[in-house]
ZAVO-18442 format. One record per atom (N, C-alpha, C): x, y, z; residue number from 1; residue in one letter; atom name. Coordinates in steps of 0.001 Angstrom, whole numbers, plus 500000, padded with zeros to 6 digits. Atoms other than C-alpha are relative to their C-alpha. Layout:
BEGIN
{X:X&Y:Y&Z:Z&num:NUM&residu:A&atome:CA}
...
// end
This chain:
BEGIN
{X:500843&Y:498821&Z:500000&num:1&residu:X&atome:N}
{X:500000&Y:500000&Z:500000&num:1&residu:X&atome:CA}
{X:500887&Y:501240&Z:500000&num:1&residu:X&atome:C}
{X:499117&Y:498888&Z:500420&num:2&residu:X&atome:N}
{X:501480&Y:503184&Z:499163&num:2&residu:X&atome:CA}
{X:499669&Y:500965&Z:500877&num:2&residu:X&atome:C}
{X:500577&Y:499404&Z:499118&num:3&residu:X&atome:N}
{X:499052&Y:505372&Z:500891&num:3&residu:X&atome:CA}
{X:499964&Y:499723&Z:501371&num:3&residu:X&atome:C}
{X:500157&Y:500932&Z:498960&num:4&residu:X&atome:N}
{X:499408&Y:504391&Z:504792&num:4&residu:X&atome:CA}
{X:498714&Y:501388&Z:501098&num:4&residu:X&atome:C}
{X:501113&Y:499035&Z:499142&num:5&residu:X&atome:N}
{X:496867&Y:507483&Z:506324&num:5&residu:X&atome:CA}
{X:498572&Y:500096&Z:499167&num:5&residu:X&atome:C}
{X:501113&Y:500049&Z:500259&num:6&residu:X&atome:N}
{X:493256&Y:507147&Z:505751&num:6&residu:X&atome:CA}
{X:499268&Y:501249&Z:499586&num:6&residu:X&atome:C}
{X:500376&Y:498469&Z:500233&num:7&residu:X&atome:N}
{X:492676&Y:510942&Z:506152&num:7&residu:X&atome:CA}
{X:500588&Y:500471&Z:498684&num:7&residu:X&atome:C}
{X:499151&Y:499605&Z:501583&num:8&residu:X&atome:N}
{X:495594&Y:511565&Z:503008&num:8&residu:X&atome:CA}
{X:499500&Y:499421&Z:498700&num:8&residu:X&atome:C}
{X:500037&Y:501037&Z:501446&num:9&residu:X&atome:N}
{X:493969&Y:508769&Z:500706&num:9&residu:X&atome:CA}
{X:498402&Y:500805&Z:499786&num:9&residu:X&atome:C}
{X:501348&Y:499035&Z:500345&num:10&residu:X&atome:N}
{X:490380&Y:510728&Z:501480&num:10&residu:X&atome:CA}
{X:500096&Y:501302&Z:498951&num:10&residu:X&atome:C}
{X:499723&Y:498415&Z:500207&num:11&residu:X&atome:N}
{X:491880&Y:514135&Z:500705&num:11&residu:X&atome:CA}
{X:500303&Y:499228&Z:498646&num:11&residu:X&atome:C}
{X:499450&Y:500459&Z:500860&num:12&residu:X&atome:N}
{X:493905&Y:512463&Z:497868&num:12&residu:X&atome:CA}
{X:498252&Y:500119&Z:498663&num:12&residu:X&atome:C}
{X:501514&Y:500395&Z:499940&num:13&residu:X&atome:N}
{X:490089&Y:510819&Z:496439&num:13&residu:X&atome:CA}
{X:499388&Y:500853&Z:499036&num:13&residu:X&atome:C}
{X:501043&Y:498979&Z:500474&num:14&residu:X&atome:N}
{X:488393&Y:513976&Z:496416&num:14&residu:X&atome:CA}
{X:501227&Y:500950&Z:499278&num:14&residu:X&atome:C}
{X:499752&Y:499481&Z:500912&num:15&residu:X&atome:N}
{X:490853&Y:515885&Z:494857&num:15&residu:X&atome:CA}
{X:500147&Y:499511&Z:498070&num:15&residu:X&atome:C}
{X:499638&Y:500892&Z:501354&num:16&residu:X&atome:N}
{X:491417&Y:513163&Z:491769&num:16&residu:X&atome:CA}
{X:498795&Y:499759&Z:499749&num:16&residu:X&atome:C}
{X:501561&Y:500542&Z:500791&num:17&residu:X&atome:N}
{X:487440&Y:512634&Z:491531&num:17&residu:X&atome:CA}
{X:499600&Y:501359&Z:500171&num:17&residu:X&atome:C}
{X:500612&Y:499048&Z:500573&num:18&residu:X&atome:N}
{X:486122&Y:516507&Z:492018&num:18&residu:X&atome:CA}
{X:500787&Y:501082&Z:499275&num:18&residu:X&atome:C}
{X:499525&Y:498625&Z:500269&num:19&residu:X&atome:N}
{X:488529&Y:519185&Z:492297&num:19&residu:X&atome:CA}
{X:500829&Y:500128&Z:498527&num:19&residu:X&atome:C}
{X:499400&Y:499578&Z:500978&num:20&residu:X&atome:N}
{X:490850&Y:518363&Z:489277&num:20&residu:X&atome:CA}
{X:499064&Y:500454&Z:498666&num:20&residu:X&atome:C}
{X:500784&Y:499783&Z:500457&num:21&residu:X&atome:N}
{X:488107&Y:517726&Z:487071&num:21&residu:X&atome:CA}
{X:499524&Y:501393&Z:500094&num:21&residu:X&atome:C}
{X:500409&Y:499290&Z:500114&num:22&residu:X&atome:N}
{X:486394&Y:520699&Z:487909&num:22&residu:X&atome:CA}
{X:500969&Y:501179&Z:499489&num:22&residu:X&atome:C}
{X:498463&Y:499236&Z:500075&num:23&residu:X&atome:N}
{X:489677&Y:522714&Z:487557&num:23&residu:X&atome:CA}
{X:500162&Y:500393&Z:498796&num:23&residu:X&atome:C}
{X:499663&Y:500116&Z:501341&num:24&residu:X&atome:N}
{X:490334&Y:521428&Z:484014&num:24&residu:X&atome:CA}
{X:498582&Y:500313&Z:499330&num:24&residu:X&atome:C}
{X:500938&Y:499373&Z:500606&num:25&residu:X&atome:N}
{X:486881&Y:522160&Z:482811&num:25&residu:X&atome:CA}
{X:499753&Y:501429&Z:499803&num:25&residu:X&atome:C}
{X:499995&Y:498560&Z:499963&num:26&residu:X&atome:N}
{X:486800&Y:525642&Z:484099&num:26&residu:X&atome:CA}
{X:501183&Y:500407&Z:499178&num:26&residu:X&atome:C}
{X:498986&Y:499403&Z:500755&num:27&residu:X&atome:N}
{X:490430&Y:526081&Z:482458&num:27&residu:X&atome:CA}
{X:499615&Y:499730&Z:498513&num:27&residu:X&atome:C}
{X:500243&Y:500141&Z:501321&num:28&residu:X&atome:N}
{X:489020&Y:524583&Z:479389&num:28&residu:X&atome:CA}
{X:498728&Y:501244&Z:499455&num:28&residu:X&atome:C}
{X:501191&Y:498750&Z:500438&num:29&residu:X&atome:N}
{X:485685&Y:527067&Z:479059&num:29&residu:X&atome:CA}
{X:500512&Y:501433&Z:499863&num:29&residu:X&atome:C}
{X:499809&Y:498573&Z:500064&num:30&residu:X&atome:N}
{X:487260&Y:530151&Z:479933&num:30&residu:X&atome:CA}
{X:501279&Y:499815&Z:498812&num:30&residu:X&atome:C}
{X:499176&Y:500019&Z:500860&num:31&residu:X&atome:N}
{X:490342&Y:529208&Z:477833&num:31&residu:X&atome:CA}
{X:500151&Y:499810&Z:498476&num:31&residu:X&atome:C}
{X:500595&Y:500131&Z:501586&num:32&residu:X&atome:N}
{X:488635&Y:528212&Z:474686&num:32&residu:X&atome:CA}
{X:499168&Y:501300&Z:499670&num:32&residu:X&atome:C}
{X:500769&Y:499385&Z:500384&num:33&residu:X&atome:N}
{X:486335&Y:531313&Z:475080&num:33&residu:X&atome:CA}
{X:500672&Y:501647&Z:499676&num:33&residu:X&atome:C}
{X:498503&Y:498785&Z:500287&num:34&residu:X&atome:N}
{X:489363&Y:533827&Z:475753&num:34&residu:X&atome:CA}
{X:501238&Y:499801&Z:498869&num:34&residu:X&atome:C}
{X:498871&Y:500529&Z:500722&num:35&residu:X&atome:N}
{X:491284&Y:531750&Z:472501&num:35&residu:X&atome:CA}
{X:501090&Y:500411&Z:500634&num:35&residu:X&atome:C}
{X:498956&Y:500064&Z:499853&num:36&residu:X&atome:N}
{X:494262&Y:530800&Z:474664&num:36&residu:X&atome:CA}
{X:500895&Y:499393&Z:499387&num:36&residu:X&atome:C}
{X:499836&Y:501075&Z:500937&num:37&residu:X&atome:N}
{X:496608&Y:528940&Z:472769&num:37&residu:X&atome:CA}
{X:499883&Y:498466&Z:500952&num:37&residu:X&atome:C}
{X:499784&Y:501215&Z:499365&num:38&residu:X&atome:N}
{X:496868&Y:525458&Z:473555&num:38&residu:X&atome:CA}
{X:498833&Y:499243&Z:500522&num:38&residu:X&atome:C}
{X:501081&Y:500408&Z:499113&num:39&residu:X&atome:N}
{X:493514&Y:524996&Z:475713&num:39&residu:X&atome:CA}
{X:500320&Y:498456&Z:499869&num:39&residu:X&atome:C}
{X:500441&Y:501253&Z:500172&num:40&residu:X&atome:N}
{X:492620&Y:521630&Z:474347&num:40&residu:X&atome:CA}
{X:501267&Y:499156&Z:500106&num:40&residu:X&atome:C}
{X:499110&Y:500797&Z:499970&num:41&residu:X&atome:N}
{X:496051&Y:520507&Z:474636&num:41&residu:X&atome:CA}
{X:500553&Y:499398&Z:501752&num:41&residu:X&atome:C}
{X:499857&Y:500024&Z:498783&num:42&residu:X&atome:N}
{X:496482&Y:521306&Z:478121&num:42&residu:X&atome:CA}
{X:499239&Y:499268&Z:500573&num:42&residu:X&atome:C}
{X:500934&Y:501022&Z:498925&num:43&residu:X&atome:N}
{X:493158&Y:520020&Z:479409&num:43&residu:X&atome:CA}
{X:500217&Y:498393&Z:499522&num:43&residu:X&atome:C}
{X:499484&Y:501215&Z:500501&num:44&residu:X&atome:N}
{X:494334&Y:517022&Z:477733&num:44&residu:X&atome:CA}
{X:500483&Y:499149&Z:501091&num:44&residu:X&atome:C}
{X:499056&Y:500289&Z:499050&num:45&residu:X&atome:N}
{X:497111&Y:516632&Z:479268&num:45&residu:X&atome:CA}
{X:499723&Y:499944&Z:501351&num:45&residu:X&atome:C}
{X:500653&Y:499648&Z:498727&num:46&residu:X&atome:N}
{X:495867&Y:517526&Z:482723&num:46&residu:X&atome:CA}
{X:499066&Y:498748&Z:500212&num:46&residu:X&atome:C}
{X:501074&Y:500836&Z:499508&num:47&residu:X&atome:N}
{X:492685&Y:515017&Z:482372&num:47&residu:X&atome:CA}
{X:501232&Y:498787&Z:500014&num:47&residu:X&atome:C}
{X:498924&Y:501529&Z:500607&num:48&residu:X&atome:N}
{X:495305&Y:512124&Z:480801&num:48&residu:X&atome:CA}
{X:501085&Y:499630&Z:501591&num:48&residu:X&atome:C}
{X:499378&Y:499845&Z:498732&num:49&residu:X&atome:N}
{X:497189&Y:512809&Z:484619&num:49&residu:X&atome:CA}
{X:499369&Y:499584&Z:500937&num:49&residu:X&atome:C}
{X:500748&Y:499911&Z:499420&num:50&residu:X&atome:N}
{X:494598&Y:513283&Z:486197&num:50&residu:X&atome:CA}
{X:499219&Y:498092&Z:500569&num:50&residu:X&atome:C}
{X:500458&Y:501994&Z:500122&num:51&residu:X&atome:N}
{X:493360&Y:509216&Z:485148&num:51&residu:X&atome:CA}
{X:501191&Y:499477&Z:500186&num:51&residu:X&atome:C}
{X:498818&Y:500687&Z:499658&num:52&residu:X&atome:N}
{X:496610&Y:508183&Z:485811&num:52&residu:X&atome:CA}
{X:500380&Y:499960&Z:501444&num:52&residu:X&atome:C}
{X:500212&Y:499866&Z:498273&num:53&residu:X&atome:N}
{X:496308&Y:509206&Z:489346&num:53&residu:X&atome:CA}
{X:498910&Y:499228&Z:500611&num:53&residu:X&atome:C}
{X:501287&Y:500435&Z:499378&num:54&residu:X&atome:N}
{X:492947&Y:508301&Z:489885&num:54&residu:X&atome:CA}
{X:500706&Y:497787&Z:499629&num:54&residu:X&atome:C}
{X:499770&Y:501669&Z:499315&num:55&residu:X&atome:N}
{X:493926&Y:504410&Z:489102&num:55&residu:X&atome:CA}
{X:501134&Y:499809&Z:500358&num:55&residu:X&atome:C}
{X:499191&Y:500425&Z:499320&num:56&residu:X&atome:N}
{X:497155&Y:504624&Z:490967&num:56&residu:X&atome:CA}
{X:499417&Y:499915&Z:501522&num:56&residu:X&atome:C}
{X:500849&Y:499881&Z:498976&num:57&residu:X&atome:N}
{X:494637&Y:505146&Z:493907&num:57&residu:X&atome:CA}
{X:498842&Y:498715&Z:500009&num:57&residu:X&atome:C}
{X:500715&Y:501368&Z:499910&num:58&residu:X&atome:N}
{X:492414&Y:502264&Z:492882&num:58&residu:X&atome:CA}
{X:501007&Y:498956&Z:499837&num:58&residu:X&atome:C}
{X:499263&Y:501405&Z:499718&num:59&residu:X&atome:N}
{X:495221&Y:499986&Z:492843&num:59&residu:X&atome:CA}
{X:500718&Y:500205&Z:501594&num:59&residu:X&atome:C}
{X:499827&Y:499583&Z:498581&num:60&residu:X&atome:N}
{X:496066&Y:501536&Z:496085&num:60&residu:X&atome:CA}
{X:498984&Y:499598&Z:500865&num:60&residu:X&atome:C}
{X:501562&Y:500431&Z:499190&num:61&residu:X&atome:N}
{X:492349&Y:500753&Z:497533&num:61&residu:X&atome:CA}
{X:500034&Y:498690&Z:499535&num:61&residu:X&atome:C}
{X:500468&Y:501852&Z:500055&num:62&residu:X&atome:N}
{X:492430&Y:496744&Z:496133&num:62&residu:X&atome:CA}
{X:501131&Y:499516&Z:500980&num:62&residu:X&atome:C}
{X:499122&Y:500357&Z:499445&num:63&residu:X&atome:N}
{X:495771&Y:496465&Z:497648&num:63&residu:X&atome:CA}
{X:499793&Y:500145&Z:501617&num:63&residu:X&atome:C}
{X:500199&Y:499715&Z:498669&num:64&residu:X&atome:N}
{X:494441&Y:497998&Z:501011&num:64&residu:X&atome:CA}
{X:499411&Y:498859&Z:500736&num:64&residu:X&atome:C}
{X:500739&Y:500866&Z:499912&num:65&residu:X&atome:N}
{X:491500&Y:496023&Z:500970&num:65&residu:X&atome:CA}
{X:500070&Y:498713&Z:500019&num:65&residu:X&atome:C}
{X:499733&Y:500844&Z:499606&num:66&residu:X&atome:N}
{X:493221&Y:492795&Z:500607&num:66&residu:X&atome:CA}
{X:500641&Y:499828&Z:500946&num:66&residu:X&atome:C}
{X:499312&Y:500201&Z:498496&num:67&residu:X&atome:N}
{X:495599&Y:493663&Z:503602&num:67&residu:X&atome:CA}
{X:498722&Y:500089&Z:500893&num:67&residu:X&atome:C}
{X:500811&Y:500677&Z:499667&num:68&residu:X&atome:N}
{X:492375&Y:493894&Z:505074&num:68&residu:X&atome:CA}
{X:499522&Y:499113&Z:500599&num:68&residu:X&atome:C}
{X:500471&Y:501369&Z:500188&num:69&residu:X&atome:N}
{X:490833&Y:491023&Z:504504&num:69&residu:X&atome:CA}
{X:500749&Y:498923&Z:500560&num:69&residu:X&atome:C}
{X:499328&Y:500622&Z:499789&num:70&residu:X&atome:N}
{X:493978&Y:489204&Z:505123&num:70&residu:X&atome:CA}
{X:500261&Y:500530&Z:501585&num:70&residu:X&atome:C}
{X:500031&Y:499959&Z:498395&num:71&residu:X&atome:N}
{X:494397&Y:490471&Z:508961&num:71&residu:X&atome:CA}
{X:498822&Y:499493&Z:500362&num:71&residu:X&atome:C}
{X:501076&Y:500751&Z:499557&num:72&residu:X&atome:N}
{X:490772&Y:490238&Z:509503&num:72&residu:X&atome:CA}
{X:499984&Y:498157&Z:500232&num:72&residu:X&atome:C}
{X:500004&Y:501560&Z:500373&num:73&residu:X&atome:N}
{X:491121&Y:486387&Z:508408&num:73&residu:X&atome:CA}
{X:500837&Y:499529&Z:501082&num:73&residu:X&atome:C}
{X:498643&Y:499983&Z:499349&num:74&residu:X&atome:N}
{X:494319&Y:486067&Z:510505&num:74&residu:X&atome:CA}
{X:499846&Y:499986&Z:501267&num:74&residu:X&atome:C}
{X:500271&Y:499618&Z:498584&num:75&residu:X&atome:N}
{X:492657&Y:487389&Z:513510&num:75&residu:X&atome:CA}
{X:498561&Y:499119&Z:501047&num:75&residu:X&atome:C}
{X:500703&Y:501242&Z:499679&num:76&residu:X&atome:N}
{X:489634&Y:484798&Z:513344&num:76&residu:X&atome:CA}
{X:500334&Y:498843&Z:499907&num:76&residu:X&atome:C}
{X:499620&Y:501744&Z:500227&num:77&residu:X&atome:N}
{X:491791&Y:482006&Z:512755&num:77&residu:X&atome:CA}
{X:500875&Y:499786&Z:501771&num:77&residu:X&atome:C}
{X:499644&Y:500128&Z:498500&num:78&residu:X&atome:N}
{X:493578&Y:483132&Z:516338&num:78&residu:X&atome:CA}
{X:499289&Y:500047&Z:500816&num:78&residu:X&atome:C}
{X:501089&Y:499916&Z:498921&num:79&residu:X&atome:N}
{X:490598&Y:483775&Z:518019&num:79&residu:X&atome:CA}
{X:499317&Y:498408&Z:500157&num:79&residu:X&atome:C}
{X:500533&Y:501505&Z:499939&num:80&residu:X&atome:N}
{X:489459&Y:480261&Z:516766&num:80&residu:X&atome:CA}
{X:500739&Y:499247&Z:500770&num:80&residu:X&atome:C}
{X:499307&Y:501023&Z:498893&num:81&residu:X&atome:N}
{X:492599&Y:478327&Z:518482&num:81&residu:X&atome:CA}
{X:499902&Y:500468&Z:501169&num:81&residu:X&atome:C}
{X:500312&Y:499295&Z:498615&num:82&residu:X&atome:N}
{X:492232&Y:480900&Z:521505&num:82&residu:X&atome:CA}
{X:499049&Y:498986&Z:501002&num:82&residu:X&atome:C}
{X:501294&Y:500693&Z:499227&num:83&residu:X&atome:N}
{X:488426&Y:479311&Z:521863&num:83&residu:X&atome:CA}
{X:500727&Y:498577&Z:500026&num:83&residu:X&atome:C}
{X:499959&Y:500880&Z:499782&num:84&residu:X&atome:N}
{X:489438&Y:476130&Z:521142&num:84&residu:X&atome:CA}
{X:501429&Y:499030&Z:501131&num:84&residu:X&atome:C}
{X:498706&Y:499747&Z:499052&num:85&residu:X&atome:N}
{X:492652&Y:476116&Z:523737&num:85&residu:X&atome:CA}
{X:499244&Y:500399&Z:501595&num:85&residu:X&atome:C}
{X:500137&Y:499942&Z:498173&num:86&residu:X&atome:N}
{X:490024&Y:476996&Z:526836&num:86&residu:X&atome:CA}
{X:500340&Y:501602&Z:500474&num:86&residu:X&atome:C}
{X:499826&Y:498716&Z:499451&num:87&residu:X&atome:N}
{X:491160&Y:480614&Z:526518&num:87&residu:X&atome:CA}
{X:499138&Y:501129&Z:500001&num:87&residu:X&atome:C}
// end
């Protein structure tokens, strides 16, 4: 897992699912309407980042989720010899 704070992978999240998006749209409207050069190249670029982030974060969340899974599992298989040990 790459991410190890819950609060950083939130923040992270919402910036890669609203704020860039919204970011690059607004730079694209006003920038196509003020002919900047480039616009469409930039928001390009920017979105094309932007998805490159967003699934370094979903392979970040399967990877979490199987550490997870794998303690959880780990922790009923000790609780099981615990019970069955009388403890």
């Amino acid at each position: 897992m790459i991410i190890k704070n819950e609060k950083v992978y939130d923040v992270l999240k919402w910036l890669q699912r609203v704020v860039i998006p919204a970011l690059v749209a607004c730079y694209l409207g006003i920038g196509m309407r003020l002919n900047w050069p480039d616009t469409e190249t930039v928001a390009f670029i920017a979105t094309t980042i932007n998805t490159t982030f967003g699934i370094i974060l979903g392979i970040d969340q399967v990877n979490y989720n199987k550490t997870m899974l794998e303690l959880q599992k780990n922790a009923s298989e000790e609780d099981a010899v615990d019970d069955s040990n009388g403890f």
